[in-house]
C-alpha positions as CSV (number, residue, x, y, z in Angstrom):
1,X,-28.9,-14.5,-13.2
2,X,-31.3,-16.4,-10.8
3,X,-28.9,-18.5,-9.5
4,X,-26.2,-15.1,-8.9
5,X,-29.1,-12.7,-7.5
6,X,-31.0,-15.0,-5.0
7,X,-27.8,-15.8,-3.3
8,X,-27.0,-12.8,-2.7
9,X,-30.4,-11.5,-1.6
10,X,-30.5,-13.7,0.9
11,X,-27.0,-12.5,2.3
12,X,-28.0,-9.2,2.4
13,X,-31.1,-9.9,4.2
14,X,-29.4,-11.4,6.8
15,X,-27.2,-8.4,7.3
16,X,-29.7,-6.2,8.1
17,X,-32.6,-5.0,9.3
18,X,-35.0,-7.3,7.5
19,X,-37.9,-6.4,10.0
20,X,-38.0,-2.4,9.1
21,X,-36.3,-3.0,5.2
22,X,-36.9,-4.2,1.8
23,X,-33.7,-6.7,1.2
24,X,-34.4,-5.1,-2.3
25,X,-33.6,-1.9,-1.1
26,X,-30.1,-2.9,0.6
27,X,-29.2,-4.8,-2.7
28,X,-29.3,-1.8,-5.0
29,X,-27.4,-0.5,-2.3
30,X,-23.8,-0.4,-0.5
31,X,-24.6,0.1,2.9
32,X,-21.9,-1.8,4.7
33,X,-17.6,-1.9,4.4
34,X,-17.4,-4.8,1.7
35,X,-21.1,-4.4,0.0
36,X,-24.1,-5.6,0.5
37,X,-23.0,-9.6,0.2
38,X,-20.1,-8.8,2.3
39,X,-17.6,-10.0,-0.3
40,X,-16.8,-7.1,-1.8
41,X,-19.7,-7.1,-5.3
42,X,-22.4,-5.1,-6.1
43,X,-25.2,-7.7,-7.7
44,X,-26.9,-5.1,-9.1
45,X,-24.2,-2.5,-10.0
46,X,-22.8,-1.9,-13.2
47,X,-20.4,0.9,-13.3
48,X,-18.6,2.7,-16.1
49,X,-15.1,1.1,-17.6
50,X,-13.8,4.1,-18.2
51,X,-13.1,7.1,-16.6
52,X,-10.5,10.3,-16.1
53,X,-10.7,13.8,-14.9
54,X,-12.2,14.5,-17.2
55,X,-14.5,11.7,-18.4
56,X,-17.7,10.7,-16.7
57,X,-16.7,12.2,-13.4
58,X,-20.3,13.3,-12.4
59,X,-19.7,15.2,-9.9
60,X,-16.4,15.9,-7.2
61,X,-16.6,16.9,-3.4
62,X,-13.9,18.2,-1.5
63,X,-13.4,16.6,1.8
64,X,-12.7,18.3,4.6
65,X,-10.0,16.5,6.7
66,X,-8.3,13.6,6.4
67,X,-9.0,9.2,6.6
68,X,-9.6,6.2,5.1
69,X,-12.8,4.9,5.4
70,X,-15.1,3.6,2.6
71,X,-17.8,5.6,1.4
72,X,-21.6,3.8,1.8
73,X,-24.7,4.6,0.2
74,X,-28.3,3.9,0.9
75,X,-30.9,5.2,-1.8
76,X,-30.1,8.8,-2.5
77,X,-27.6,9.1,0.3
78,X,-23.9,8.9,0.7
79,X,-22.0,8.9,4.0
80,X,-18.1,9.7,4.9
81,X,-16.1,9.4,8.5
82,X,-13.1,11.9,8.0
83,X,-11.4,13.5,11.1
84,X,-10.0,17.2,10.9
85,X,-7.2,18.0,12.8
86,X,-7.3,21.8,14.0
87,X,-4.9,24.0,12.5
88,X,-1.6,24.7,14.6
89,X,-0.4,28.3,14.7
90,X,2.4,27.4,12.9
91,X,1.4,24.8,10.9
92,X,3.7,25.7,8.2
93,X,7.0,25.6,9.9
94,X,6.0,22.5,11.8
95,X,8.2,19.4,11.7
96,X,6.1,16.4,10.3
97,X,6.0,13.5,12.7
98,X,8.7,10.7,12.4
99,X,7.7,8.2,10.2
100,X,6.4,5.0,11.7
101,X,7.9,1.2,10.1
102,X,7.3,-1.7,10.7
103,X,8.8,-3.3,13.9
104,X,12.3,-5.1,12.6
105,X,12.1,-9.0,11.9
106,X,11.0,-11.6,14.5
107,X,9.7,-8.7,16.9
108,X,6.5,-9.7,18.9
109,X,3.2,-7.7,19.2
110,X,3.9,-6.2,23.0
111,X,1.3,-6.5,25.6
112,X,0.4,-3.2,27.2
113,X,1.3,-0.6,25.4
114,X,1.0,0.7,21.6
115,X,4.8,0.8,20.9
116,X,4.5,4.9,20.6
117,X,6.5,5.6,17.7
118,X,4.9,8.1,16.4
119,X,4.5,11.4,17.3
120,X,2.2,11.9,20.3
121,X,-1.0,14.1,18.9
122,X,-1.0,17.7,20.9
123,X,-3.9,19.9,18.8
124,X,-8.0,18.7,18.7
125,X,-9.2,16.6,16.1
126,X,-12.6,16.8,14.7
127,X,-14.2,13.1,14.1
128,X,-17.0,13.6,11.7
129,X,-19.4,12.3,9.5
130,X,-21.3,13.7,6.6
131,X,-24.0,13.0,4.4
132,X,-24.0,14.1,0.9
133,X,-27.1,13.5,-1.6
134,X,-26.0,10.7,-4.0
135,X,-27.5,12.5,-7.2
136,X,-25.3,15.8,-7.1
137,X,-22.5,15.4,-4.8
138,X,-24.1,18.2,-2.6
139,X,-23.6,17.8,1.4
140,X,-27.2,17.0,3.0
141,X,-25.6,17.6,6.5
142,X,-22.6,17.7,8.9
143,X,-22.0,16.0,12.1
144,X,-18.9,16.8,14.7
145,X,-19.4,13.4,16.6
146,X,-16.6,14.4,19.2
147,X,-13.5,16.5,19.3
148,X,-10.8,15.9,21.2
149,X,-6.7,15.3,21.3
150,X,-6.1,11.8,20.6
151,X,-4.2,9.7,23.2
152,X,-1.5,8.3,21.1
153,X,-0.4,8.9,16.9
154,X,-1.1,6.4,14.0
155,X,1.1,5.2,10.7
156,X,1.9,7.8,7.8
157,X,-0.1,5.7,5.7
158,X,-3.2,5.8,8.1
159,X,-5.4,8.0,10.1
160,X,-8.0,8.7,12.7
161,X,-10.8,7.8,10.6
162,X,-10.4,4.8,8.8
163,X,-13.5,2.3,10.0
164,X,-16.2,2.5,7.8
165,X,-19.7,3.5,8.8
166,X,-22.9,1.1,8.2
167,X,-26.5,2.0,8.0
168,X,-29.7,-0.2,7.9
169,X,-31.9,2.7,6.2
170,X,-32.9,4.4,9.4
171,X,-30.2,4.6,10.9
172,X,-26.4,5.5,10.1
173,X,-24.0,3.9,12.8
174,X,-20.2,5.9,12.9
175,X,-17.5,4.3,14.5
176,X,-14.4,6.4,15.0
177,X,-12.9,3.3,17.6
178,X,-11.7,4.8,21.3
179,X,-13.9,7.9,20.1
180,X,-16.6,6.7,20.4
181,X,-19.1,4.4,18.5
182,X,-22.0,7.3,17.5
183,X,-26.1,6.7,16.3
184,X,-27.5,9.0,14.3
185,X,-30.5,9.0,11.8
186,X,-30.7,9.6,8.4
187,X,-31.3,13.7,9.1
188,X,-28.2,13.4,11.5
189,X,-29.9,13.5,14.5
190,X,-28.0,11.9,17.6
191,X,-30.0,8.9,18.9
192,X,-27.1,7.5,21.0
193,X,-23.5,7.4,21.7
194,X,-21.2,4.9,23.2
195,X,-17.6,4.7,24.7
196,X,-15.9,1.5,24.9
197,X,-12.4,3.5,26.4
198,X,-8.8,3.9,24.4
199,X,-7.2,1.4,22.6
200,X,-3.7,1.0,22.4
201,X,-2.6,0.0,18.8
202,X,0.6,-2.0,17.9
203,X,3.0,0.3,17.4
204,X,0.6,3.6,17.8
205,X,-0.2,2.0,13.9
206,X,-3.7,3.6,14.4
207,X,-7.4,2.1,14.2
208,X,-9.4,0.8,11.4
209,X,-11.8,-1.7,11.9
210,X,-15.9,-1.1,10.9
211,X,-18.4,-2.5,12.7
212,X,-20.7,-5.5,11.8
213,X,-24.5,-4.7,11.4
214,X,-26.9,-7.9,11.5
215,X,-31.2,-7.7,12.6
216,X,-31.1,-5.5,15.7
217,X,-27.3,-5.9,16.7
218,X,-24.4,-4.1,15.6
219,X,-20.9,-5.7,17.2
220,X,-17.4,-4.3,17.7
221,X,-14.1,-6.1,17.9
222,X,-11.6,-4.2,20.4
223,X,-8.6,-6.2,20.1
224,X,-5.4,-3.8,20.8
225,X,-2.1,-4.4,23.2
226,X,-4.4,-3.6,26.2
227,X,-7.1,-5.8,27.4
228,X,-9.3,-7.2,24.5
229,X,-13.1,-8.0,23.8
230,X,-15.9,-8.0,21.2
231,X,-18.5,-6.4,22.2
232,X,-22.6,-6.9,20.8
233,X,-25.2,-3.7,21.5
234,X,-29.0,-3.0,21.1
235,X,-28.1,-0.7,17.4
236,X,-31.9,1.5,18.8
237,X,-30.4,1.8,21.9
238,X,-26.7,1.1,22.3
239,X,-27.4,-1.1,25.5
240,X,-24.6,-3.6,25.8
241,X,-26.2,-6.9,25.2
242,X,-22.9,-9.2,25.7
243,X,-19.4,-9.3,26.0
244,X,-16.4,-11.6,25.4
245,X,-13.1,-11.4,26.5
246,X,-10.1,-12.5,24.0
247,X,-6.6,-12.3,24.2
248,X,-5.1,-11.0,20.7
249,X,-2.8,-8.8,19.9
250,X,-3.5,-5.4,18.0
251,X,-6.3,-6.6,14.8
252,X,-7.9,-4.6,12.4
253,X,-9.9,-7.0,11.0
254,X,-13.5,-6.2,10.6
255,X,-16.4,-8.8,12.1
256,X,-18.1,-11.1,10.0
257,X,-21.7,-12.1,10.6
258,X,-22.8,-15.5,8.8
259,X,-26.0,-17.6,8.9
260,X,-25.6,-21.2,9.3
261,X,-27.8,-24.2,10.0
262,X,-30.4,-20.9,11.2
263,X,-28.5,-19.5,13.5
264,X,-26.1,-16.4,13.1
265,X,-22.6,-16.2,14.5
266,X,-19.9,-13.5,14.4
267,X,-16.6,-14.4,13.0
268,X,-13.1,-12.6,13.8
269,X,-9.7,-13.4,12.2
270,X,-6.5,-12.7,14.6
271,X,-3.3,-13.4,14.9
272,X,-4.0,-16.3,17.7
273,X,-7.3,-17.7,16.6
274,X,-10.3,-17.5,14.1
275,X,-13.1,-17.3,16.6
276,X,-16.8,-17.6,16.3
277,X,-19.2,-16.7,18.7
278,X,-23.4,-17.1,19.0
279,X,-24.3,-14.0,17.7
280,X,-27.5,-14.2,20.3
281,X,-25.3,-15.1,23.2
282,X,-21.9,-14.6,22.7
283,X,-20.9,-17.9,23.4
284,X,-18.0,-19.4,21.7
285,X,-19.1,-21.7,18.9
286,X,-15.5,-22.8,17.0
287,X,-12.0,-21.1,16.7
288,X,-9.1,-22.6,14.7
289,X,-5.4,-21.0,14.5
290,X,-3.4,-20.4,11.4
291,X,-3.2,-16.6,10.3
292,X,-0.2,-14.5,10.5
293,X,1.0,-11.4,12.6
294,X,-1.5,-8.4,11.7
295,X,-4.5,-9.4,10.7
296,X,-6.3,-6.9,8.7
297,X,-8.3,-8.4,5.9
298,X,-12.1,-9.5,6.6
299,X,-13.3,-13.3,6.2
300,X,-15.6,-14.0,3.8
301,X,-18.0,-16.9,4.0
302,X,-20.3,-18.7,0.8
303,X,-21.6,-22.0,0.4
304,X,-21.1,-23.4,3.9
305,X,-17.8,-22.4,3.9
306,X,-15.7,-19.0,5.7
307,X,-12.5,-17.5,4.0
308,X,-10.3,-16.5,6.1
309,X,-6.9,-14.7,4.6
310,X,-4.1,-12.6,5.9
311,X,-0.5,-11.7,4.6
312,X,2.3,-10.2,7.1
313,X,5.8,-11.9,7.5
314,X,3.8,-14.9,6.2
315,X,0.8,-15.8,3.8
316,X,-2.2,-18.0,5.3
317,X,-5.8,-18.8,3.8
318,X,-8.0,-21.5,5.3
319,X,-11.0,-22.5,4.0
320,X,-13.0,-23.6,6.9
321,X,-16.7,-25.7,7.2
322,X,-19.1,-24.2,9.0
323,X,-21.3,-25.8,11.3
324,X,-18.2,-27.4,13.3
325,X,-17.6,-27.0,16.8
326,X,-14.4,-26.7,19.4
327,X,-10.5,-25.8,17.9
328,X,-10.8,-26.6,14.3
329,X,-7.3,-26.3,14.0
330,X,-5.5,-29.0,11.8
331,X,-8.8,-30.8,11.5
332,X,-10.8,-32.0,8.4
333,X,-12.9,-29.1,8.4
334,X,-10.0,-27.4,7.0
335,X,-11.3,-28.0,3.3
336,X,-8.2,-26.5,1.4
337,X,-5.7,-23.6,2.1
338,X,-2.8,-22.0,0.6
339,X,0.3,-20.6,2.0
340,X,1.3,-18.0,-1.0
341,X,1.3,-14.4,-2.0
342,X,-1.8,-13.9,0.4
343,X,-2.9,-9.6,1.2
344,X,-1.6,-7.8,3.8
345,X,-4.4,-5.1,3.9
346,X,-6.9,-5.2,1.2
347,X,-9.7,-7.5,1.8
348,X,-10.0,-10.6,-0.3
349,X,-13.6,-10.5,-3.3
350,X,-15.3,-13.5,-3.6
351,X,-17.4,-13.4,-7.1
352,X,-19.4,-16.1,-8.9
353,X,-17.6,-18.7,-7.4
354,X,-14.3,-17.2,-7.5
355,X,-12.0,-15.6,-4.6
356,X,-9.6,-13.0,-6.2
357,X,-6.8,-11.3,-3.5
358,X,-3.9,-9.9,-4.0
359,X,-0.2,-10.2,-2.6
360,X,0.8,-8.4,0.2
361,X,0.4,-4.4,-0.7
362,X,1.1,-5.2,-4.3
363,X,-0.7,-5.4,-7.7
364,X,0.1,-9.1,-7.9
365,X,-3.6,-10.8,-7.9
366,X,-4.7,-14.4,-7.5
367,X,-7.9,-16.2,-8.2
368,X,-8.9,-19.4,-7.1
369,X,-11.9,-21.5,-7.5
370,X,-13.6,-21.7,-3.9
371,X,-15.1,-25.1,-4.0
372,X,-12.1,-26.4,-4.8
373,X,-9.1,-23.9,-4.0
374,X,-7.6,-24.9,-7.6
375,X,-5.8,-21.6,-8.7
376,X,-7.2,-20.1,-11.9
377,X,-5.3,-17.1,-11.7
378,X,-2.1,-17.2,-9.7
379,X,0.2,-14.5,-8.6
380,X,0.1,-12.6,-11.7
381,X,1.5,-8.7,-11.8
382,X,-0.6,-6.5,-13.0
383,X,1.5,-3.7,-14.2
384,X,-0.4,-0.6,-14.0
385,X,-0.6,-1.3,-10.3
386,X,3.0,-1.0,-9.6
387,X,2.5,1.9,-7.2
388,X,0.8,-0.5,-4.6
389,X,-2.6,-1.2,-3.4
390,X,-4.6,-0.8,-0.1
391,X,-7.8,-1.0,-1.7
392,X,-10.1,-4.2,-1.8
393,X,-11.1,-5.1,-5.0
394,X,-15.0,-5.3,-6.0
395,X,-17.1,-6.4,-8.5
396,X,-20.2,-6.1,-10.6
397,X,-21.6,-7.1,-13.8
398,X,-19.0,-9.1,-14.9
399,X,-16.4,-6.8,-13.9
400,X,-13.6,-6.4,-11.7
401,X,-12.7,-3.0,-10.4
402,X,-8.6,-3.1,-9.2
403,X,-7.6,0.4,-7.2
404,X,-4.0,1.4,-6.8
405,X,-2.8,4.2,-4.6
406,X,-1.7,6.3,-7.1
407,X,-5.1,6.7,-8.2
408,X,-5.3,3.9,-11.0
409,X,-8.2,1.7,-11.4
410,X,-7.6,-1.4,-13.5
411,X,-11.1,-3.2,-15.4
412,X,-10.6,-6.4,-15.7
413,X,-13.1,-9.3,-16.7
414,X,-14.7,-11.7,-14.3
415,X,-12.6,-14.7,-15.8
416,X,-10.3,-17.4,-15.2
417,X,-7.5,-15.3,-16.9
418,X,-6.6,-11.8,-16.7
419,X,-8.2,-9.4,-19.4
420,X,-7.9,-5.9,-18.8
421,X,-10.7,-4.2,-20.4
422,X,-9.5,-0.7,-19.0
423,X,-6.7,1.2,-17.1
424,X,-7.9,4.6,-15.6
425,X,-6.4,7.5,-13.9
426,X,-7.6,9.9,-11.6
427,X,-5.2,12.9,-10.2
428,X,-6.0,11.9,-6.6
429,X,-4.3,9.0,-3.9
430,X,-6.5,6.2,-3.2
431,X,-6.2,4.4,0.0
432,X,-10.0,3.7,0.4
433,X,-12.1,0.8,-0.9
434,X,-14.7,1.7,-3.5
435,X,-18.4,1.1,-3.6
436,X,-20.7,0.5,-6.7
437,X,-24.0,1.2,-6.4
438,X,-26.2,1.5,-9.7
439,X,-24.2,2.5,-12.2
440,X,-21.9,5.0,-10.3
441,X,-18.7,3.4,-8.5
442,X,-18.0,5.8,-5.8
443,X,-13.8,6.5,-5.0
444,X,-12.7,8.1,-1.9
445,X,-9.0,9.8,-2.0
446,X,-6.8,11.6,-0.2
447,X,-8.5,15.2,-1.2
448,X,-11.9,14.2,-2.9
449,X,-14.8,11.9,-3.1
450,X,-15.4,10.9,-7.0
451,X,-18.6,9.8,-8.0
452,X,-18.1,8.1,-11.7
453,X,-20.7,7.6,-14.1
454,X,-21.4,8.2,-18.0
């Protein structure tokens, strides 16, 4: 246990504000997209293995509007991003927008515009964040962060609020993307807000990525067909403290902050490049090519080493030294990679040594050791998950938690085989990640927010 917790202490601590918090505190907790290691596990959860509608559902909220993003918690506290679209006059005879595909084979991501197939937005949406208390499900307070008529549409499968919030324990930090990047405390009152302009997503595919959280900076990637950046600000005050151009086209990969050799640097995956910058400065530290069109999952890093995986028209997964400088590209301080049945959306879990993703949008998971990137578990179907999966997986005591979009959770053991220990079902559509925090695992659908727990 000593050698699983301290590990992950340490992580946390570096994630976020170790000056005003106990690290304790943030390790009971889930206060970031991924968990408070980053890599999708709770190290001191343990949820239920079972669970239904009716079985060790403690309590249900209704959430008003519609998106995405992953619940967090800190303490007694959970917070949700949804955005509410105001109600057209004749809602009920209105055509539903044209459904938006992917582009057709061997199209390029287009510079300057989003694509704009989907339906352009014409009524005001509500971007909104509420707090609910953690013991009974009851909301604590509701913030309208901004309403307005969004500049262009997003996918059928998507929405206008699908980045995840982050909080340090004073403060909660909601990023709804060209709506703004809002501060509020933990009563929801406004301390700041910032506008970083519109993006203009590939394809009008919509927005998604969270921001990073590390000491006293919080740092947003704005990569989209327009004119890119990453961006670092004062999180007390929102004061821009640096600013990088890049040159990618439309990511929704979320930032990854890792400490090495004592100093911290932020980590993107694109579709051009993996680049790293000085957290403190902004100054490129090492980039190295390699993932495919669309990047949406988030790097990992452990043991010296960053993960970095992706999955459209292609499968890619480097596993890259730290502590190099320059284009790493084709270089030694590749360690291993793979080129197989790699995830398109969910976000790859790295647990006790082991990095578990799946394939594509399926239920076909793979594990492989990390030191070593021998496969333990390899492309396997898990056949409860037939109904496809945007969810990242997570962990804790010794489990594995697998979410389809249908609402099925799949329990498996933290093993180098597949033992399903549970298959559960919940009425609801599942598109979010989950959090574990004690010994509730917290699921966001379509309609409700579940909190589980015997």
């Amino acid at each position: 246990m000593r050698r699983i917790l301290f590990p992950a202490l340490a992580v946390a601590a570096g994630l976020i504000n170790a000056n005003a918090l106990d690290a304790e505190v943030a390790l009971r907790s889930w206060p970031q997209w991924r968990g408070p290691a980053f890599n999708g596990t709770a190290p001191q959860g343990s949820a239920p293995t079972t669970w239904s509608e009716t079985e060790n559902v403690k309590w249900k909220f209704k959430i008003p509007g519609k998106g995405s993003a992953s619940p967090i918690v800190w303490e007694d506290q959970v917070f949700i991003l949804t955005a509410i679209e105001s109600a057209k006059p004749d809602a009920a005879q209105a055509t539903p927008p044209p459904a938006v595909e992917p582009p057709p084979a061997g199209d390029q991501p287009r510079r300057g515009g989003g694509g704009g197939r989907s339906e352009k937005p014409t009524t005001p949406v509500q971007f909104v964040i509420i707090s609910l208390d953690r013991k009974t499900g009851k909301p604590l307070w509701q913030k309208t962060a901004r309403e307005q008529v969004p500049h262009e549409g997003h996918h059928r499968d998507h929405g206008f609020a699908s980045g995840s919030p982050v909080t340090d324990g004073e403060h909660v930090f909601a990023h709804f993307g060209s709506f703004g990047l809002f501060c509020y405390d933990m009563k929801g009152n406004l301390v700041w807000e910032k506008d970083l302009g519109d993006m203009q997503t590939r394809n009008s595919f919509g927005e998604g990525t969270s921001p990073a959280l590390h000491g006293s900076t919080i740092v947003v990637n704005w990569d989209h067909e327009g004119e890119d950046f990453i961006v670092a600000l004062d999180k007390k005050t929102g004061k821009e403290i640096w600013r990088q151009k890049r040159d990618e086209p439309t990511t929704w990969s979320t930032p990854l902050v890792v400490e090495h050799g004592g100093k911290a640097q932020v980590v993107v995956a694109a579709t051009n490049k993996i680049r790293s910058y000085d957290l403190a400065t902004g100054a490129p530290i090492w980039e190295c090519g390699g993932m495919t069109l669309n990047v949406v999952p988030t790097p990992i890093a452990e043991g010296g080493r960053l993960y970095a995986i992706s999955g459209f028209r292609g499968a890619a997964l480097l596993a890259i030294q730290l502590g190099r400088t320059g284009d790493l590209t084709g270089t030694d301080a590749i360690a291993w990679q793979h080129g197989k049945a790699t995830p398109y959306v969910p976000s790859p879990l790295l647990v006790n040594g082991r990095l578990c993703f799946y394939s594509g949008n399926t239920g076909i998971l793979s594990c492989f050791d990390a030191a070593t990137g021998k496969p333990l578990i390899e492309a396997q179907r898990i056949e409860a998950l037939l109904g496809g999966v945007y969810a990242s997986p997570v962990s804790a005591d010794g489990r594995i938690y697998l979410v389809g979009r249908d609402g099925k959770t799949v329990v498996i053991k933290q093993a180098d085989k597949i033992e399903i220990l549970a298959t559960n079902k919940l009425d609801d559509r599942i598109d979010a990640s989950p959090a574990i925090v004690g010994k509730n695992i917290f699921l966001r659908g379509h309609q409700s927010l579940y909190c589980i727990g015997e």
